[in-house]
C-alpha positions as CSV (number, residue, x, y, z in Angstrom):
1,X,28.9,-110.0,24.8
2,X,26.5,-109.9,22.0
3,X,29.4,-111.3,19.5
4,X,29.8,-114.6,22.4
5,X,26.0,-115.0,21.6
6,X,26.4,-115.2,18.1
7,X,29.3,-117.4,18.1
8,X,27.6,-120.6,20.3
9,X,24.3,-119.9,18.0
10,X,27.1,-121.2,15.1
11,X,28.1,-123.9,17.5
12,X,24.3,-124.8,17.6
13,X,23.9,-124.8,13.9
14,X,27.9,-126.2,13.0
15,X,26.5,-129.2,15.2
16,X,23.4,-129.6,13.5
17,X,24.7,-129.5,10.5
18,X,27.7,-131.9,11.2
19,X,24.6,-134.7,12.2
20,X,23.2,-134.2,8.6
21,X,27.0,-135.3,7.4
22,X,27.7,-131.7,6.1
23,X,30.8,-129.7,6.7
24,X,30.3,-127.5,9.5
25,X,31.5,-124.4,7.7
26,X,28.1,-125.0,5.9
27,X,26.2,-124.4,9.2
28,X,28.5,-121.4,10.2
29,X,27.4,-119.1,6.7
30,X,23.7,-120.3,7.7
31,X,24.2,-118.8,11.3
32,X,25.2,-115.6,9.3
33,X,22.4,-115.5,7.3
34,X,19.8,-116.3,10.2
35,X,21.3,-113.6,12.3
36,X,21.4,-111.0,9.5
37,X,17.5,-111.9,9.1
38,X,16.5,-111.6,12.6
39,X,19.3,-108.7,13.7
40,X,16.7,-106.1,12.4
41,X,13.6,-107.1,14.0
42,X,15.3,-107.5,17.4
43,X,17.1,-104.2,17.0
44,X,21.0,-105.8,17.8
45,X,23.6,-102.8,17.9
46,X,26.5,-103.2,15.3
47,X,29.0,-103.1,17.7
48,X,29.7,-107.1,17.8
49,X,30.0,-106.8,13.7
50,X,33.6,-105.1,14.4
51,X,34.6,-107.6,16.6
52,X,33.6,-110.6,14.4
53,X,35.2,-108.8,11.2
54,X,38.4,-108.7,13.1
55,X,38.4,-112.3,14.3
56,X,37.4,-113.5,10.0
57,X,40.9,-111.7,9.4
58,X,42.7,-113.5,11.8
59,X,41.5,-116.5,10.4
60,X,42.3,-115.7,7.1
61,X,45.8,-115.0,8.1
62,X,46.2,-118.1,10.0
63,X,44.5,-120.1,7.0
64,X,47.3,-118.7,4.7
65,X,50.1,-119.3,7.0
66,X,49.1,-122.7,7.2
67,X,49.5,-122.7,3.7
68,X,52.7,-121.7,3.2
69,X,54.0,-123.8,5.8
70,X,52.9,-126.8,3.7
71,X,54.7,-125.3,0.3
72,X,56.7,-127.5,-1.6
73,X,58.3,-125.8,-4.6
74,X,59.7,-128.8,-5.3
75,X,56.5,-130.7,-5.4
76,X,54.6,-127.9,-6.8
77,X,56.4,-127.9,-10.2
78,X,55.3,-131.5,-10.9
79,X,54.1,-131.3,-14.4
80,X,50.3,-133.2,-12.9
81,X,50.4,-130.4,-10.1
82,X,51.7,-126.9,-11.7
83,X,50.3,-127.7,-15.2
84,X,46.9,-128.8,-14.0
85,X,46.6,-126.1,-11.9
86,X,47.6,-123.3,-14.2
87,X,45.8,-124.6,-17.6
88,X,42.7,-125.4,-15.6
89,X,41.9,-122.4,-14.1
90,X,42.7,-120.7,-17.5
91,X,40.1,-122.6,-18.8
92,X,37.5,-122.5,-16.1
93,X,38.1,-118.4,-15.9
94,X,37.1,-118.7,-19.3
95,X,34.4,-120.6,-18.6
96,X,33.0,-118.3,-15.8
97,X,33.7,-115.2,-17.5
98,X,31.2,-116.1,-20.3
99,X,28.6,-117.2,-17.8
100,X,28.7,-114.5,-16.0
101,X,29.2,-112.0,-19.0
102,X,26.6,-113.3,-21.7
103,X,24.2,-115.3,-18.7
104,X,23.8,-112.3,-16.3
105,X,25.0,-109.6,-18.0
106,X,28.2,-108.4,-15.1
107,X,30.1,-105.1,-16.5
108,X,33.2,-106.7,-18.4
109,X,36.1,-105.9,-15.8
110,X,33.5,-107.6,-12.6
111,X,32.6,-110.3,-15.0
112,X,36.7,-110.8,-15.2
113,X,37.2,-110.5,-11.4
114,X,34.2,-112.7,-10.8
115,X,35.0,-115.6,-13.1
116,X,38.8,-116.0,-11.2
117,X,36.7,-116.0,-7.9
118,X,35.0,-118.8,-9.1
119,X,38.0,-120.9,-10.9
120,X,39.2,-121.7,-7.2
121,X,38.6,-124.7,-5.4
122,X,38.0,-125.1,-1.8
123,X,41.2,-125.9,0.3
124,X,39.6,-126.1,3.5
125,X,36.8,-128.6,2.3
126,X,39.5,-130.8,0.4
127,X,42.1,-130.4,3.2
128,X,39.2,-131.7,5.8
129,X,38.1,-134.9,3.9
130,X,41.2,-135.7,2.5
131,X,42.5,-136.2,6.4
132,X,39.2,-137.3,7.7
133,X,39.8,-140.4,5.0
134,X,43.6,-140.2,5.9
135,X,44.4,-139.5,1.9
136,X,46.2,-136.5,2.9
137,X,49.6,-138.5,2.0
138,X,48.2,-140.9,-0.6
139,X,49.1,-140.2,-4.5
140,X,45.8,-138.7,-5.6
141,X,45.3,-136.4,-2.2
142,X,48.6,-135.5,-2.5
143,X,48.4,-134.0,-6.3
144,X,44.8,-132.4,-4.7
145,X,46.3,-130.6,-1.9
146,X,49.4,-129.6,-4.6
147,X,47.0,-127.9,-7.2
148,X,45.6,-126.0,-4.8
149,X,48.3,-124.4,-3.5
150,X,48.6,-123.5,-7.0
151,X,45.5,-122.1,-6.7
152,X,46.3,-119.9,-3.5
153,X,49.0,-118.6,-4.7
154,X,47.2,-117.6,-7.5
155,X,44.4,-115.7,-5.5
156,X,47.2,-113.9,-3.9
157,X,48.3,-112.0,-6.7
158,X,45.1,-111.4,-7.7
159,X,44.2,-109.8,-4.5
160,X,47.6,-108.0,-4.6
161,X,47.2,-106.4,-8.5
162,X,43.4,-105.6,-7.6
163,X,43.8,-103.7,-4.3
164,X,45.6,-101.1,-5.9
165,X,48.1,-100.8,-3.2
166,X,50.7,-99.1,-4.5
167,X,54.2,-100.4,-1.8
168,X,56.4,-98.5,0.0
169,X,60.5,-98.9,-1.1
170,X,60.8,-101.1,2.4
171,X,59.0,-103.8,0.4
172,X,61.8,-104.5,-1.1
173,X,62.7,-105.8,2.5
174,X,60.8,-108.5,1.6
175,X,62.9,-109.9,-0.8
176,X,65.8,-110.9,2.1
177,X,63.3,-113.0,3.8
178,X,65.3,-116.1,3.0
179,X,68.2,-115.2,4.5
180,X,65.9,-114.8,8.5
181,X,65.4,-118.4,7.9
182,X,68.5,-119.7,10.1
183,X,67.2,-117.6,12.8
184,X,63.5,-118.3,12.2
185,X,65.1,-122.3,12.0
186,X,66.1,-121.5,15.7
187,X,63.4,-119.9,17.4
188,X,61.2,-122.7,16.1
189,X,63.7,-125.7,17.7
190,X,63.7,-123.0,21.2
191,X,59.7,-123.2,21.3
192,X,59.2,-127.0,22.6
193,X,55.9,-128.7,22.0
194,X,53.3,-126.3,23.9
195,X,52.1,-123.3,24.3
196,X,54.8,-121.3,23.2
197,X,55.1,-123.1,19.7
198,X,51.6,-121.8,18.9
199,X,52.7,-118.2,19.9
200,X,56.0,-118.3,17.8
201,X,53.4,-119.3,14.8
202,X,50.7,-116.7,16.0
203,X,53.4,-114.3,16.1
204,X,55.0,-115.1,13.1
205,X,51.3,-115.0,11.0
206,X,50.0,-112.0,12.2
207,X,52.0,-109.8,13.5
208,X,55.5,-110.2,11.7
209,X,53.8,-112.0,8.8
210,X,50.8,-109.6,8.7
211,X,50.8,-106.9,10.0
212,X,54.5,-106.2,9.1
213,X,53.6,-106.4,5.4
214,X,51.0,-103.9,6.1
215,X,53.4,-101.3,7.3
216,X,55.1,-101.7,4.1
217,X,52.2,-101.1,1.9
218,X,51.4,-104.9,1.2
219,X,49.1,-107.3,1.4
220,X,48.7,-108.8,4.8
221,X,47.7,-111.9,3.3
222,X,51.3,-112.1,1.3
223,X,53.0,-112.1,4.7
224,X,51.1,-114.7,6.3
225,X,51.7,-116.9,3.4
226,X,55.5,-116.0,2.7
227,X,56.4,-116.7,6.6
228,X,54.7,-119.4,6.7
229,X,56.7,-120.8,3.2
230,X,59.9,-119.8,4.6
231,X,59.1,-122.5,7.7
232,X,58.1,-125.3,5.1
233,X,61.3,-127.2,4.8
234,X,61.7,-127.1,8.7
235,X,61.0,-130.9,10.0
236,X,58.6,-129.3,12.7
237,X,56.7,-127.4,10.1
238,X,53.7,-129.8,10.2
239,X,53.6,-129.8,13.6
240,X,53.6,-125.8,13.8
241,X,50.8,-126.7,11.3
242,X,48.8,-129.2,13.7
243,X,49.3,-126.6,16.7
244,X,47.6,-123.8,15.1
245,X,44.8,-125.8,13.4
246,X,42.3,-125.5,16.2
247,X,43.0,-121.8,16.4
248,X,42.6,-121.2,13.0
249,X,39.8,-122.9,12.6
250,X,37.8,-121.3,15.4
251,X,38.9,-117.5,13.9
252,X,37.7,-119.2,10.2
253,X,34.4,-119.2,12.0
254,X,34.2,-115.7,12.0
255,X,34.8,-115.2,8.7
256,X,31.9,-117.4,7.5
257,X,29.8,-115.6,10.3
258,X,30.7,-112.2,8.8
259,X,30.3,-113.2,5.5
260,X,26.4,-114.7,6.2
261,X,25.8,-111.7,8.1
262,X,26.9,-109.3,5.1
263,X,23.1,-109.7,4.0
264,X,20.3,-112.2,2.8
265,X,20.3,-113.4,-0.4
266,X,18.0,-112.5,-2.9
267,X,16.0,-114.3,-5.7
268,X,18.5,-113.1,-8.0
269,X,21.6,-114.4,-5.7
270,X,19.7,-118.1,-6.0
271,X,19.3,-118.0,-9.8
272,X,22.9,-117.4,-10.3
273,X,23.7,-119.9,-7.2
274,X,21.5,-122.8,-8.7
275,X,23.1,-122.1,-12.3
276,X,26.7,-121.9,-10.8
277,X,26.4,-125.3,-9.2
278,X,25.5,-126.9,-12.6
279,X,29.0,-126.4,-13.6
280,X,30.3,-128.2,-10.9
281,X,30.2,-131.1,-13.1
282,X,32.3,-129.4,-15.9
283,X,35.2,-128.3,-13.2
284,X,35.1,-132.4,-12.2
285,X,35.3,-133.5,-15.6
286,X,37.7,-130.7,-16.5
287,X,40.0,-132.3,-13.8
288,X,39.6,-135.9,-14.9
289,X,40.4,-135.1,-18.2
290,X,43.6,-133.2,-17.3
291,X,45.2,-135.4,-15.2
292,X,44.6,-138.4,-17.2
293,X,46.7,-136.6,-19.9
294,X,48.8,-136.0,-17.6
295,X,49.7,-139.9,-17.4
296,X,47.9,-140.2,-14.0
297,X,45.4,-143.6,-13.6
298,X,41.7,-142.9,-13.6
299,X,41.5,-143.9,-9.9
300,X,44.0,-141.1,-9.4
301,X,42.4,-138.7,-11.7
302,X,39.2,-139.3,-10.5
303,X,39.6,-138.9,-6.7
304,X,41.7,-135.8,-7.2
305,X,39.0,-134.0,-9.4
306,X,36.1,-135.1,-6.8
307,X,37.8,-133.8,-3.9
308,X,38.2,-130.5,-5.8
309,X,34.9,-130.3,-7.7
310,X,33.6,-127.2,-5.6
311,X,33.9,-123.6,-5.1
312,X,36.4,-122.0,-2.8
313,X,36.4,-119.9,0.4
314,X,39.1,-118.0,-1.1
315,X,36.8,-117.1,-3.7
316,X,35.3,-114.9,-0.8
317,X,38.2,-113.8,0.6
318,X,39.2,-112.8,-2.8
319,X,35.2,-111.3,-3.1
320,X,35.6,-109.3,0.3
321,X,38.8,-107.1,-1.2
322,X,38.1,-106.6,-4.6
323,X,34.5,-107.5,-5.0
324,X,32.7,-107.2,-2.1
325,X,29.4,-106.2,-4.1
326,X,29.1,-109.7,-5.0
327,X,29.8,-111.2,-1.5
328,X,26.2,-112.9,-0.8
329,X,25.9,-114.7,-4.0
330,X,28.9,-116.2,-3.6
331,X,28.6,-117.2,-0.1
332,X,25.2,-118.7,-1.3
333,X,27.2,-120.6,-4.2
334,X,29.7,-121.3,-1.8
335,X,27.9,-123.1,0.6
336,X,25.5,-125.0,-1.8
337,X,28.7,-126.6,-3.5
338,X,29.7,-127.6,0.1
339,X,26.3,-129.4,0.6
340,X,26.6,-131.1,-2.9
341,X,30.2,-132.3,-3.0
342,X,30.8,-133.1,1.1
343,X,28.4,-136.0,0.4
344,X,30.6,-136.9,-3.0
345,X,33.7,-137.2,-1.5
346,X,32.5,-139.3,1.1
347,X,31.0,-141.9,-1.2
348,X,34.3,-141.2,-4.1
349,X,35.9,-145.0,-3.5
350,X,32.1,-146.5,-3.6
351,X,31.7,-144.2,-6.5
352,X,34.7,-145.2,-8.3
353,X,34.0,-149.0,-7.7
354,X,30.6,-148.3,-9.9
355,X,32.1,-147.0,-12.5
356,X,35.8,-148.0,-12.9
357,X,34.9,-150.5,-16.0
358,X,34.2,-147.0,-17.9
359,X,36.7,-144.3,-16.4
360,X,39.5,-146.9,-17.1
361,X,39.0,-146.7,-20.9
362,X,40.3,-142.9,-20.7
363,X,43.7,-143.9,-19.5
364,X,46.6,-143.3,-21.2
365,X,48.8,-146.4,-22.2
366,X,51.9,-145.4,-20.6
367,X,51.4,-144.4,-16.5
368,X,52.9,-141.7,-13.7
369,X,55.9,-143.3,-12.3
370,X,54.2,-142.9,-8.5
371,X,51.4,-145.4,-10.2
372,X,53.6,-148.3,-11.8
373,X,52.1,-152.5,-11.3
374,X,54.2,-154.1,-8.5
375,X,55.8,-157.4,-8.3
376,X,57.1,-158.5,-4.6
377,X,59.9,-160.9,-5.6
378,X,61.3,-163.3,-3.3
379,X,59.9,-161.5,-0.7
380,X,58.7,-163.6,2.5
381,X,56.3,-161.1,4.0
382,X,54.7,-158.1,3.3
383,X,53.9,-155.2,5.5
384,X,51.2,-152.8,5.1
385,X,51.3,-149.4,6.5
386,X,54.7,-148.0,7.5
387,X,54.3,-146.0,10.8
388,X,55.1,-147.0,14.0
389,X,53.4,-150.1,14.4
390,X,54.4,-151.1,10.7
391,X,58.1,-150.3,11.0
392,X,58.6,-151.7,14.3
393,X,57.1,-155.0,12.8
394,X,59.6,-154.5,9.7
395,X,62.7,-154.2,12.1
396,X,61.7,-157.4,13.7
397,X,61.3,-159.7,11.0
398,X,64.1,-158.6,8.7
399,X,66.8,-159.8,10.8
400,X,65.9,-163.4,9.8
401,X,62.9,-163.2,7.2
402,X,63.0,-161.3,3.5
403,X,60.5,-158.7,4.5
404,X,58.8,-155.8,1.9
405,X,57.3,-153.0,2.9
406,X,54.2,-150.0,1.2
407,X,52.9,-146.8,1.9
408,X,50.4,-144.8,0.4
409,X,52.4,-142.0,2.1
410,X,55.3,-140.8,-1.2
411,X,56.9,-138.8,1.7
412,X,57.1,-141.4,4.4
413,X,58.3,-143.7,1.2
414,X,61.1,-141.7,0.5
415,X,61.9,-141.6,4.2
416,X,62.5,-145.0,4.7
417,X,64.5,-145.5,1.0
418,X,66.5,-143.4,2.4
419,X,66.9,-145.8,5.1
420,X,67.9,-148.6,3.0
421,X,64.5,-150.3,3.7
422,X,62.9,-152.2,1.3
423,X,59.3,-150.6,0.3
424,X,57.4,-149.8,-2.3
425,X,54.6,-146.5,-2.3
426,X,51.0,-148.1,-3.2
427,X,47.4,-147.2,-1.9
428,X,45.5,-150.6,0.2
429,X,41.8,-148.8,-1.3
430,X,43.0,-149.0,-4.9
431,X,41.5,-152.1,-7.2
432,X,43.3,-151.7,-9.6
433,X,46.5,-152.0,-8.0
434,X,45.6,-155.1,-6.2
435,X,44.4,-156.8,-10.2
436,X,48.1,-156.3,-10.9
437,X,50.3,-157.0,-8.1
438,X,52.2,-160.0,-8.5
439,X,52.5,-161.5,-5.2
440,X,55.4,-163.3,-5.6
441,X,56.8,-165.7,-2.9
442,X,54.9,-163.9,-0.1
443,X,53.8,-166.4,2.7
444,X,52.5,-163.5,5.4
445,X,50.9,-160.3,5.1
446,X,51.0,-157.8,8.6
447,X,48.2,-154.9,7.5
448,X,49.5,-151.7,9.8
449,X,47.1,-149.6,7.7
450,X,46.1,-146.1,9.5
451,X,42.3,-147.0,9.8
452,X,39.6,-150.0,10.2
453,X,38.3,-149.5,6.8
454,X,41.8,-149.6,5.4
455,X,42.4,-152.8,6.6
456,X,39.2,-154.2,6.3
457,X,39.6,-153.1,2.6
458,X,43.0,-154.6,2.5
459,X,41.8,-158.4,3.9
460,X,39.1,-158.4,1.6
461,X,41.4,-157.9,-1.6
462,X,43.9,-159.8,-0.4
463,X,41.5,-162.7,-0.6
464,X,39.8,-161.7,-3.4
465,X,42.6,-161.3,-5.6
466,X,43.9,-164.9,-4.7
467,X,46.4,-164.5,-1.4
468,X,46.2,-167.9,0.9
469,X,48.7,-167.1,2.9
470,X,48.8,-165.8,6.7
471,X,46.9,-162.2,7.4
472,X,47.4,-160.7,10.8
473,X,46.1,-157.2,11.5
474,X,46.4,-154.7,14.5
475,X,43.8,-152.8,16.0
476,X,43.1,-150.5,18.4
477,X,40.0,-151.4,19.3
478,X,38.1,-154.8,19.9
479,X,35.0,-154.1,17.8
480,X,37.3,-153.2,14.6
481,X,39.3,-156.4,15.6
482,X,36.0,-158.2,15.0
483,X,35.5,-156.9,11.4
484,X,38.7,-157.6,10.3
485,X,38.5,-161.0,11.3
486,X,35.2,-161.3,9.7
487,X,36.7,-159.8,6.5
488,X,39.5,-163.4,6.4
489,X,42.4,-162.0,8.6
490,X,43.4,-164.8,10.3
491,X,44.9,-163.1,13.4
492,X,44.2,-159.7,15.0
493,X,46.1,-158.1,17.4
494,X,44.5,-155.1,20.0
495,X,48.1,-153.3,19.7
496,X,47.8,-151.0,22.6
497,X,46.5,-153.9,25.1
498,X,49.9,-155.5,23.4
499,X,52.0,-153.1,24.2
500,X,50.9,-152.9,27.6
501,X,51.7,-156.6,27.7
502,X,54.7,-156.4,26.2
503,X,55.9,-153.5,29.1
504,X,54.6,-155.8,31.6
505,X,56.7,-158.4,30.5
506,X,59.6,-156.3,30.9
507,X,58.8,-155.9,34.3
508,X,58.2,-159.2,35.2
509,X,62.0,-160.3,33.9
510,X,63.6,-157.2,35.8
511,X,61.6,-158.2,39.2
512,X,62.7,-162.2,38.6
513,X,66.2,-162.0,37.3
């Protein structure tokens, strides 16, 4: 009972936190730390504390298993994504360690455990406002998400090495994992779309996954991450993903709960909180400079090291095995980074607008192949956005019209090359791209772009940058039909309300014919 109470005083404070714009998982550690103050004072028994630590590891499983469903070796050993990720956290370990070391004087081997806790970057943070923007796909989201798989992976080992677990022979079970995939392939296909896809994935994270390592003498963690990898290349993998998401998220609740409920910080935890976050700026510019040498654009560059310019919940879960003395401070650090860069990431394009004229003077003069100028040819129209909507459009026209196509989607990019479909991968939000494309013999422009803003954004360019031609836009709503409009589309369609039309229409023949 007492742990129900404490979980909808999170939902209180999550939701009060979510109106000031912060990310909820800020409210949830302030929940802990309100109901480790007050737990004394109305003498609470500890017996909720087991039930809450149990739910933070399910989370934690489920967080990893995620994870690995979304690892791509292939796209991890891009030289932008593997050797960012390895040669900045060298260098920001190196960083730490020296703060922590010569600034507050931590025992050498803590200092050395503490500064890789800190080198990490938050996954959940990125993941959420990369696909609240819808950038989860796009070029520079896409590196993002990459190097911090890099970074998971490498706060696996560390927990493995550090917990001093020494494994049973069976673990060399482990190692024959590839060969279940056929069967695991199966199973997955067998589940459908409901409720028994999200037990196959439960199943698979924390029992199999977790608790099966376990009984082997290794890390739980490992197995949720290595079950979930060997499900990546499956096509249903990100839906697997999607169907566990609310779950996992609700048992990550519990783990900031029981980490704010570990204790109250002290004067001392704020001192080396407040100091911490000052070097939130280095790990920003760290990133920036990395990925521009890396032949990325500064847009690119920039965004990527934004979204990542914070410290990491696996910092803590890293912390709570092999560091736990240190768990409060960094919870404290934790969620003051959240507060600071939540509000960064949701002004980056804004931000990068102000001062593109001085970020562009870093770039390098050749570029990433992903980020080359575009010219459209004797193309006749141009469609923006491929999903449904966009390649339904695409189908339609090319039958008697010289149609082009973009994404900022690589993936979905690839997809329709495949297809023999004539498309190029480019992001609407981007200025620079838009200063550089060559328009071409382009009469008509159809913006299918996943988002209002997107297409606002893309009419407004489109103008600016000299297009006369015909803009139509779809909607979903009639209020974002209105802005568009406003922006200089000259048509907008409500697509749903068009489809609904369109079915009618159908009808209609059937019942006259």
């Amino acid at each position: 009972m007492l742990e129900a109470v404490w979980i909808g005083f999170a939902f209180i404070v999550g939701l009060f936190v979510r109106a000031l714009g912060l990310p909820t998982l800020v409210g949830y550690l302030a929940a802990g730390f309100v109901i480790a103050a007050v737990s004394p004072y109305l003498g609470l028994p500890d017996n909720g504390q087991n039930v809450i630590d149990h739910v933070a590891h399910l989370g934690v499983l489920l967080l990893l298993f995620t994870v690995g469903l979304k690892l791509n070796v292939r796209s991890l050993a891009k030289p932008e994504v593997l050797g960012v990720g390895v040669v900045h956290f060298i260098i920001t370990v190196a960083i730490m360690f020296m703060a922590t070391r010569w600034i507050f004087g931590v025992e050498f081997y803590n200092a050395i455990l503490l500064a890789i806790a800190l080198g990490f970057s938050s996954t959940v943070l990125a993941a959420k406002v990369l696909e609240g923007k819808r950038e989860l796909g796009a070029f520079h989201g896409r590196v993002a998400i990459g190097i911090l798989i890099v970074q998971d992976l490498i706060a696996l080992v560390v927990m493995t090495v550090a917990n001093d677990q020494i494994p049973s022979p069976w673990a060399l079970v482990v190692f024959a994992l590839p060969l279940l995939r056929p069967l695991l392939y199966r199973l997955l296909d067998a589940t459908g779309h409901d409720d028994l896809l999200i037990l196959f994935g439960l199943l698979l994270a924390l029992v199999i996954g977790g608790y099966g390592f376990e009984l082997v003498g290794l890390s739980s963690e490992l197995g949720a991450l290595a079950f979930g990898a060997v499900l990546a290349k499956h096509p249903r993998a990100g839906e697997l993903g999607k169907a566990l998401w609310g779950i996992k998220e609700f048992f990550l609740v519990g783990f900031f709960l029981s980490i704010g409920m570990g204790g109250l910080p002290n004067l001392d935890d704020w001192v080396f909180a407040g100091f911490m976050l000052l070097l939130i700026p280095v790990k920003i510019a760290l990133f920036f400079i990395l990925l521009i040498l890396f032949k990325l654009r500064a847009r690119s560059s920039f965004l990527s090291g934004l979204s990542l310019g914070n410290y990491s919940e696996f910092g803590l879960i890293v912390a709570s095995v092999v560091l736990p003395e240190y768990l409060i401070p960094l919870a404290l650090l934790v969620a003051l980074s959240f507060v600071i860069s939540a509000p960064l990431n949701a002004m980056a394009h804004t931000l990068y607008e102000r001062l593109s004229d001085r970020l562009v003077k870093f770039e390098r003069d050749t570029r990433h192949p992903d980020e080359q100028p575009v010219e459209l040819g004797d193309a006749e129209v141009l469609v923006m956005g491929m999903g449904r909507t966009g390649t339904a459009a695409y189908q339609y026209l090319s039958g008697n019209h010289k149609v082009i196509a973009m994404d900022s989607d690589p993936v979905k990019v690839e997809q329709h090359k495949k297809n023999d479909l004539n498309i190029f991968y480019a992001d609407a939000e981007d200025r620079v791209f838009w200063q550089s494309l060559d328009y071409g013999d382009i009469e008509a422009a159809i913006l299918c772009l996943s988002d209002c803003e997107a297409n606002v954004t893309a009419v407004t360019k489109l103008r600016k940058f000299g297009f006369n031609g015909l803009i139509v836009a779809h909607s979903l709503h009639e209020d974002e039909a209105d802005r568009v409009l406003k922006a200089g589309a000259d048509q907008a369609y409500l697509t749903m309300a068009e489809a609904g039309a369109g079915l009618a229409e159908h009808v209609r023949q059937k019942l006259e014919g």
